[in-house]
N, C-alpha and C positions, 0 to 999 in steps of 0.2 A: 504493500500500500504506500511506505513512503516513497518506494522507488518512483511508483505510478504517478503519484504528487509532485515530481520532480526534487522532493526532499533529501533525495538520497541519489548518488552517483549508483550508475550499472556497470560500472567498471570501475575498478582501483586509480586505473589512471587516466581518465579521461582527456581527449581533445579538447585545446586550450577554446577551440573555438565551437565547441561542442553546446546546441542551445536545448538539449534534451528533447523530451519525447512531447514537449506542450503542443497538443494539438493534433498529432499523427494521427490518431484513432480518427477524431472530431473533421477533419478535413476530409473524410471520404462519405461525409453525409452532404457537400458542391459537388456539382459536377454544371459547364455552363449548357445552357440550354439555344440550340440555332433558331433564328427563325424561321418559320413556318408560314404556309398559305392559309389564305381564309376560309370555311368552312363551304360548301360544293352546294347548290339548293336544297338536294336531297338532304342532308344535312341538316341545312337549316329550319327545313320542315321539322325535322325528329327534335332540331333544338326547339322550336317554338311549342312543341306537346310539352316536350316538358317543365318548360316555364310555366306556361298553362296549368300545367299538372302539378307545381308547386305554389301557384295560387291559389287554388284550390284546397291546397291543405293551409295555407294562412289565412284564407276564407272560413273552413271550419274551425280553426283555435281562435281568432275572432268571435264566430258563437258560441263555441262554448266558454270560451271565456267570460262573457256574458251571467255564466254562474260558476265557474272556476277561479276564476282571476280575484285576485287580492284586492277585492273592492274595501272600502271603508267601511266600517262598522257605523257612524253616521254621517249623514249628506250624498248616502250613494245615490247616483243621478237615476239608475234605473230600475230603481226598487216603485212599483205601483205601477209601471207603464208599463201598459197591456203586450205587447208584443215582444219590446225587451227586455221584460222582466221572465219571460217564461223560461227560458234557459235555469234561470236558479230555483223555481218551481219542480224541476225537471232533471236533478241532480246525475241520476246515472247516465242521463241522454248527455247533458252538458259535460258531462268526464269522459263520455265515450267520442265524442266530436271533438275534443280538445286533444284525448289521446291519438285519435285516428289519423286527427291535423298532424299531431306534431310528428306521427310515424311517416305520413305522405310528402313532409316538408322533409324529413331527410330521404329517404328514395328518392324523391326531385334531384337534392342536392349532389348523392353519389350517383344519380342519372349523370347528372351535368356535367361531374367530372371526367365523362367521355369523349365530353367538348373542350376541355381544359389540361387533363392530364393527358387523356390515351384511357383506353383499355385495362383494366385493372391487371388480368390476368396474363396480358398484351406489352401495351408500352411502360406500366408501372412495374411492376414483376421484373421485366425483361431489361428496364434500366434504357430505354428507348423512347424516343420522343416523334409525337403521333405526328403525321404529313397535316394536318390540317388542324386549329383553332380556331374556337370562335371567336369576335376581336374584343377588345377592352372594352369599348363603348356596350356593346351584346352583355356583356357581364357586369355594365355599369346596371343599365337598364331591367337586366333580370334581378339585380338585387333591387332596386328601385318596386317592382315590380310586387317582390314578395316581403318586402316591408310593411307597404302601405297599410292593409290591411288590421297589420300588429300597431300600427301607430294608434289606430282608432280600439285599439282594444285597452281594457283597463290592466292594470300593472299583470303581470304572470308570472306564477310560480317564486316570488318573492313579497314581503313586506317590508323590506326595506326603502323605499321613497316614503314610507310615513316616519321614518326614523331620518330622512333626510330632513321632512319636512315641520317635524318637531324639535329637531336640535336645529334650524333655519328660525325658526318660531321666538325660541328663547334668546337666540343672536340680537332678532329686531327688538325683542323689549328689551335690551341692553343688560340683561346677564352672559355670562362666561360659560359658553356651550358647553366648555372643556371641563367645568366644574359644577354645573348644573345641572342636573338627568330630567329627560323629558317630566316626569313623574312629580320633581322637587319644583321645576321651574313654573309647569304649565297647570298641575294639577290632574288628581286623578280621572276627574270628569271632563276634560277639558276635548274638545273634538278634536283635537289632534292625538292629544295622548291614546285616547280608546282604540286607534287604531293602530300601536304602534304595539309590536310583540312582545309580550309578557319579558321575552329573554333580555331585550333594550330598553324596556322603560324606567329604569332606575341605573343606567348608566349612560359614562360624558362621550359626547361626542369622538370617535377616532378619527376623523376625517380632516383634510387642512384648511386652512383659514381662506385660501382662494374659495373654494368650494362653497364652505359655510358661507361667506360674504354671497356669492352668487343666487345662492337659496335665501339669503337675507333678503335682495332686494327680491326675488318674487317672491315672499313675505308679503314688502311692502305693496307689490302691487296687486297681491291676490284676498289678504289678508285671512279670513279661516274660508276661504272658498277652496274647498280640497280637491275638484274636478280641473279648474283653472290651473291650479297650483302643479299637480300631475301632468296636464299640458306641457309647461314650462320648463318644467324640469325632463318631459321627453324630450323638447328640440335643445336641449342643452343635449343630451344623449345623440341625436341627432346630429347634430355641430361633428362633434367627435366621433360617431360614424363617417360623416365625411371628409373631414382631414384626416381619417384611414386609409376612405377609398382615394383620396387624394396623394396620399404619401407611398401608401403601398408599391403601386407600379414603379415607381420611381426608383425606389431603392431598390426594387427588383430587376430593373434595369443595369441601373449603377451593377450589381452583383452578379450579371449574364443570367439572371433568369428571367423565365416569361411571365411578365405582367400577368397575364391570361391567368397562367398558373397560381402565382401569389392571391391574386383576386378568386379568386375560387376555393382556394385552403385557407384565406382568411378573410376575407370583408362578406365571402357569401358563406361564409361559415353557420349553421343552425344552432352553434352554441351563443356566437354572436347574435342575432336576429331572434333567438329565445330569450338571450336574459341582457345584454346592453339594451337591446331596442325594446323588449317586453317587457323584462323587467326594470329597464330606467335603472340598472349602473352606472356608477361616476366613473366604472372604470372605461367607460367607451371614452369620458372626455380626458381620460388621463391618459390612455392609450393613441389617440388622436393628437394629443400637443405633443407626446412623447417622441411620435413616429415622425411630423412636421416638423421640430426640432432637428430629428436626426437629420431628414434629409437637407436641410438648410446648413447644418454645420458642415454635412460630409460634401456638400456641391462647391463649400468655399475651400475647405479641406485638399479634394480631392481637384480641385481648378487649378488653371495656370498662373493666375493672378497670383500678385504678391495679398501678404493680408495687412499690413503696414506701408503705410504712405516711405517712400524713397526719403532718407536723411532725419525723419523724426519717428517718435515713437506712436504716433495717430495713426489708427486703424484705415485703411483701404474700405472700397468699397468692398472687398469681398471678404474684409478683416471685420466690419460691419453685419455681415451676411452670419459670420461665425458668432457673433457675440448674439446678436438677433436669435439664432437658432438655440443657443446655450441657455438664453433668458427662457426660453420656452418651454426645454424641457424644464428647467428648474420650474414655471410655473405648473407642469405638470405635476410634481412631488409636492405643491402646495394642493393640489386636488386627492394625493395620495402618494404617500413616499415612497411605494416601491418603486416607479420609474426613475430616483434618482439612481438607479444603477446604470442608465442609459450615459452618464455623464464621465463616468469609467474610463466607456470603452471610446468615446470622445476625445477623451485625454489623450489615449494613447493612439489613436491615427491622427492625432495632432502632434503629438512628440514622433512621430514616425516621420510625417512631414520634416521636422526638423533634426530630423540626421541620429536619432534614439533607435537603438540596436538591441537585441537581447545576446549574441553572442559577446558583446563588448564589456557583458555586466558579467559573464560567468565565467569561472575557471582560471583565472586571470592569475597569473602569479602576483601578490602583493606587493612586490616592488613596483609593477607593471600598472597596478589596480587605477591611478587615475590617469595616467595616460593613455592609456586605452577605453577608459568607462567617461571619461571627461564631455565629450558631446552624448550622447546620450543621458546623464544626470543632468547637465544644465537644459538637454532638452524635454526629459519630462519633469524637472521643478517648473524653467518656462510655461509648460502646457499646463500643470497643475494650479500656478499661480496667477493663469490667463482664467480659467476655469473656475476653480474658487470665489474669486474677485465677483465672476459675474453673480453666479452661485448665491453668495453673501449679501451682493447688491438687491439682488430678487426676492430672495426670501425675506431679508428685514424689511423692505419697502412691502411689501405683501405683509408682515404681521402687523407692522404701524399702521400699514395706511388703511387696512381691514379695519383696525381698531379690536381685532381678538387677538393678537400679542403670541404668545411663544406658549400656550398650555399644550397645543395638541403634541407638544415632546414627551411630556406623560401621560397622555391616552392612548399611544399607538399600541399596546398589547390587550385594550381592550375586549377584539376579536375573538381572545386566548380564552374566553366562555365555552367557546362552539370546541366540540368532538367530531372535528372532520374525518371519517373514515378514508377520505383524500391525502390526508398528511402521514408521511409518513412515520415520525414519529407520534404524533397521537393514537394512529392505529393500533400501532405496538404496542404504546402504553395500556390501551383501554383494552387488547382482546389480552396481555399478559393480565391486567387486572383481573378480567373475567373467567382466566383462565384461573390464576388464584383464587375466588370467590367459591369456584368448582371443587376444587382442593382444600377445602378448607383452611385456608392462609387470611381469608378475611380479604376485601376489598382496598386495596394500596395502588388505585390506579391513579391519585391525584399525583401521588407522592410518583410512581412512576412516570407521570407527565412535567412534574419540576422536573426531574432529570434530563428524559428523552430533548425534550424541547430543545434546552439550551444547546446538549452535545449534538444536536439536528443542526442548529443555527451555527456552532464552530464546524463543524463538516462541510455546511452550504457554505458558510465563509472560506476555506482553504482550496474548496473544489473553484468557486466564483477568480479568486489570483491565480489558479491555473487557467482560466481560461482567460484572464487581462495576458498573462504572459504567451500565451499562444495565438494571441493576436498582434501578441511586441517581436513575436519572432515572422509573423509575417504568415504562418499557415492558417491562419482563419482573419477572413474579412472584420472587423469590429462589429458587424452588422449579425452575424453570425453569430462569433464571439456573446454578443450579448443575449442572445435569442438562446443561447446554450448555459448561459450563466442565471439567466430568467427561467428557464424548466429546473434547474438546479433549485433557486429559492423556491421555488413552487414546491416542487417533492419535498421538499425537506422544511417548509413554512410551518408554523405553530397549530395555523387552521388557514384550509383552504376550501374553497366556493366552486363548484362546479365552472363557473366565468372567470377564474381566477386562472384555467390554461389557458385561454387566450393568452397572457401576459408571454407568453415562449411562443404558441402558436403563429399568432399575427406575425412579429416580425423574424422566426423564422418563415415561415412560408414564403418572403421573400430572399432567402439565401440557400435554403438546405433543399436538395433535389435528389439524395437520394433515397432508394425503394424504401428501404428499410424506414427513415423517417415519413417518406409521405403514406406509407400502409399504417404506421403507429397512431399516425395525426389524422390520417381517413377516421382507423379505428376508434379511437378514443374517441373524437369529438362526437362520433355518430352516438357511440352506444352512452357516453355523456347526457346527450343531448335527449336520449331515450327515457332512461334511466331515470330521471329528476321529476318525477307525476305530480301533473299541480292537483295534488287532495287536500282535501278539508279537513278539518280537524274533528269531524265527525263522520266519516267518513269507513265505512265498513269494508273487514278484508273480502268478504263477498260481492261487495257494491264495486270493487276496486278490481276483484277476479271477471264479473262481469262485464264490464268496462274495458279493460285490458282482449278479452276476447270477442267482444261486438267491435273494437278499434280494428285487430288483425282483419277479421272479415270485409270490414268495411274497406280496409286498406287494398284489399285483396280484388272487390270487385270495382273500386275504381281504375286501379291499373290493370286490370284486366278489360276497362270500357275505354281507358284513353289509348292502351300500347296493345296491336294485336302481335308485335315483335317489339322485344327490350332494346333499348341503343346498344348495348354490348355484346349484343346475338349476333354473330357473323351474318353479311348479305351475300351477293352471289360472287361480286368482286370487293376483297375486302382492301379497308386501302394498307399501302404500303407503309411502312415505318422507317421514321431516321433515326439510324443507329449515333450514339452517344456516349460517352463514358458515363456514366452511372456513379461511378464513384471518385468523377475527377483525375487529378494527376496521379501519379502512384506518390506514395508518402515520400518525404523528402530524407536523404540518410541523415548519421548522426551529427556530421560535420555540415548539414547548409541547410537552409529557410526558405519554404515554394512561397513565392510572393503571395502576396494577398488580391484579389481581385484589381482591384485599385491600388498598385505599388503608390507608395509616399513620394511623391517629389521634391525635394526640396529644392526651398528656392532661397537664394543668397541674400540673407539681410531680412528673411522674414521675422 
């Protein structure tokens, strides 16, 4: 294990210029992708069924959301009105249409990826990439398409935008979200609090002061109107969906892969479109400034342009570009601080730029150590101190000028309530607990979640420096790098949310192309996406067995009415395939570094 960490030399006597194994494994989940023709009529006909075919299912989680969906306990708009109201009348019908949606929205979705990736068992498998795509604008318009519908439905399969909309509540009457619990500030009858989950109503706010400020002012202009207020807080959700679809292609570009592709493993993603757009996550707008950031830093980064004006220390236009994009992410980690990890991997394709090596810092005989490691330290203190600066600048002007200050630094393990069967150490902790409960040892699984946790959190810390230094030695893009460093904190986070892979998802899908990751990322997200039943909390395991088997049925004779052949069933001339590396360059040996997508240029005097 230490060896694998790079802690520990694989040989006694290592090559001076030897930058270990960071990233060997990791580099063969790139491979670049060529482009490709547009999709043949025939074609486009099979795509437009199942666009069709995946409205259809956001058409039915629409109604039955209608009596599924996390309405409000009071003020619900469609409680008494004759025809909207019947869905919640009508409990097993509205589970069974909601279940049946969300089965028919992902079929749709791995329909499509016939259009995007290839053939599962064909060009995915096979590590080959299909003759034909459908174009970017086609997969703008089909996510457009199968949103809509979830826009107009009431929150899904979560409660949380009333815990948004509660700790926003307590903002505007000028208490301390971060020290005030819905419960203390608003009261227990108060119509915000009734609708906020038993588990949140007496604890502070975890979320950042950008955020809360946001919810503030629609506060102010909604005031206790709870349908308005859910509006508002969707086209913020919204916003950040679209600086997704905005950024996505882009860095998917930057990284030789196909837009097509990216946009299809992540912006048309069903975990995204079930719980950022349905459920009104913040993580859509923190993933949205996050990815926008990146691509702003990396276009100034990765330019010809100087970033500093010629003879003074004043930023360039495109030294501007970098700081602009910097500010952004950091405004991101004010909406939720996991994307400050984006700022990392920033750092270091910015000290790349400026002549920072990883063979320069290792193995070095001590006499040797700074003239050899000498531009590389001054170039990433440089990048760190460019970085920081902005970093510092953003954040404090964001807690003064919000006016909620520096509390949410001790709210952020608030989450650590929830027993995510997701996280990996909580798993362990709660089935060893229950495993002891069996054995009579007594139940010690709090006491084995203080443990697991923290040793979770040093693991995801040591694993996360391997992968900055595998992007300092040049075998993983930053973009990458970070998208591997982001499933890293995810596995091994205190508690994690079903919408919480997206954070690796999204921006890998635009760097990582091979099989192995896009079957994982197929996989998960689908049976994710399945798995999470919007039930009630009264709610019968027979009413639930019912439900589940009128959903397959029903699944079954719709795509049996729209497909009389599935897109992936061979036709009479099937088309041909462009062969590909699949897993990129072959690894790079002990003694050299395979560039990164975008080698560093430096430029003199930046």
């Amino acid at each position: 294990m230490l060896t694998y960490l790079g802690l520990r030399h694989r040989s006694a006597t290592p090559a001076v210029d030897d930058t270990g194994d960071y990233g060997v494994t990791m580099a063969r989940l790139h491979g670049d992708e060529p482009e490709v023709g547009d999709l043949e009529p025939d074609e486009n006909r099979r795509l437009n069924r199942v666009r069709v075919f995946g409205a259809v299912g956001s058409i039915l989680i629409l109604i039955g959301s209608l009596g599924t969906g996390a309405v409000p306990v009071l003020q619900n708009p469609i409680a008494g009105v004759r025809l909207l109201s019947l869905p919640s009348r009508m409990w097993p019908v509205a589970l069974t249409l909601s279940i049946g949606g969300t089965l028919i929205l992902v079929l749709a979705w791995l329909l499509l990826g016939r259009f995007a990736v290839g053939r599962l068992n064909v060009e995915v498998m096979g590590g080959k990439t299909p003759r034909r795509r459908m174009t970017q604008r086609q997969a703008d318009r089909t996510l457009l398409l199968w949103i809509t519908p979830i826009i107009l439905a009431p929150p899904l399969l979560s409660k949380d935008i009333y815990s948004y909309l509660a700790q926003s509540a307590i903002a505007y009457r000028g208490m301390d979200p971060y020290k005030v619990s819905p419960v203390r500030g608003l009261g227990v009858g108060d119509v915000l609090t009734r609708s906020v989950p038993n588990l949140w109503r007496d604890t502070p706010a975890p979320y950042g002061p950008l955020f809360l400020w946001l919810g503030k002012n629609i506060t102010a202009i909604t005031g206790d109107n709870l349908t308005t207020a859910i509006l508002l807080h969707r086209v913020l959700a919204l916003v950040g969906v679209a600086l997704i679809v905005w950024a996505l292609p882009r860095l998917a570009r930057r990284c030789g892969v196909s837009p097509t592709a990216a946009l299809w493993l992540g912006a048309l993603n069903p975990l995204l479109i079930l719980h950022l757009v349905g459920g009104i996550h913040n993580e859509a707008l923190m993933l949205g400034l996050m990815l926008a950031g990146l691509e702003l830093c990396f276009r100034a980064i990765y330019g010809t342009h100087r970033l500093r004006r010629v003879g003074t220390v004043l930023p360039s236009p495109s030294g501007w570009l970098l700081i602009a994009g910097t500010a952004i992410i950091a405004a991101s980690a004010m909406i939720k601080i996991s994307s400050l990890l984006a700022l990392g991997f920033v750092g270091i394709a910015l000290a790349l730029r400026w002549g920072a090596t990883l063979p320069a810092l290792r193995h070095a005989p001590p006499s040797q150590w700074w003239a050899r490691s000498r531009q590389s330290v001054i170039a990433l203190a440089a990048s760190a101190t460019v970085l920081v600066t902005v970093l510092v600048v953003v954040v404090v002007s964001i807690c003064l000028g919000t006016g909620l200050g520096f509390g949410w630094t001790s709210t952020l393990s608030t989450g650590g309530v929830v027993r995510s069967w997701m996280s990996m150490p909580t798993l362990l902790s709660v089935t060893g607990g229950r495993v002891g409960v069996l054995m009579g040892l007594g139940d010690h699984t709090q006491a084995m979640l203080d443990v697991a946790r923290p040793i979770g959190q040093v693991i995801a810390g040591l694993f996360i420096i391997r992968w900055l230094l595998a992007a300092l030695a040049g075998r993983l893009h930053p973009l990458g790098a970070l998208g591997i460093a982001m499933a890293t904190f995810v596995l091994l986070f205190p508690f994690v949310q079903a919408w919480y892979l997206l954070w690796a998802v999204i921006p890998l899908a635009a760097w990582a192309t091979g099989r192995w990751f896009r079957l994982v990322a197929i996989a998960v997200s689908a049976i994710i996406a399945v798995v999470v039943l919007p039930t009630g909390a009264g709610t019968r395991g027979f009413q639930l067995a019912e439900a589940i088997v009128a959903s397959i049925f029903l699944t079954a004779v719709l795509t049996a009415v729209f497909f009389e052949k599935m897109p992936w069933q061979k036709t009479g001339d099937a088309p041909p395939t462009v062969d590909h590396d699949d897993v990129g360059p072959p690894p790079p040996g002990p003694t050299e570094a395979a560039p990164a997508r975008e080698p560093a240029t430096a430029t003199p005097g930046d």
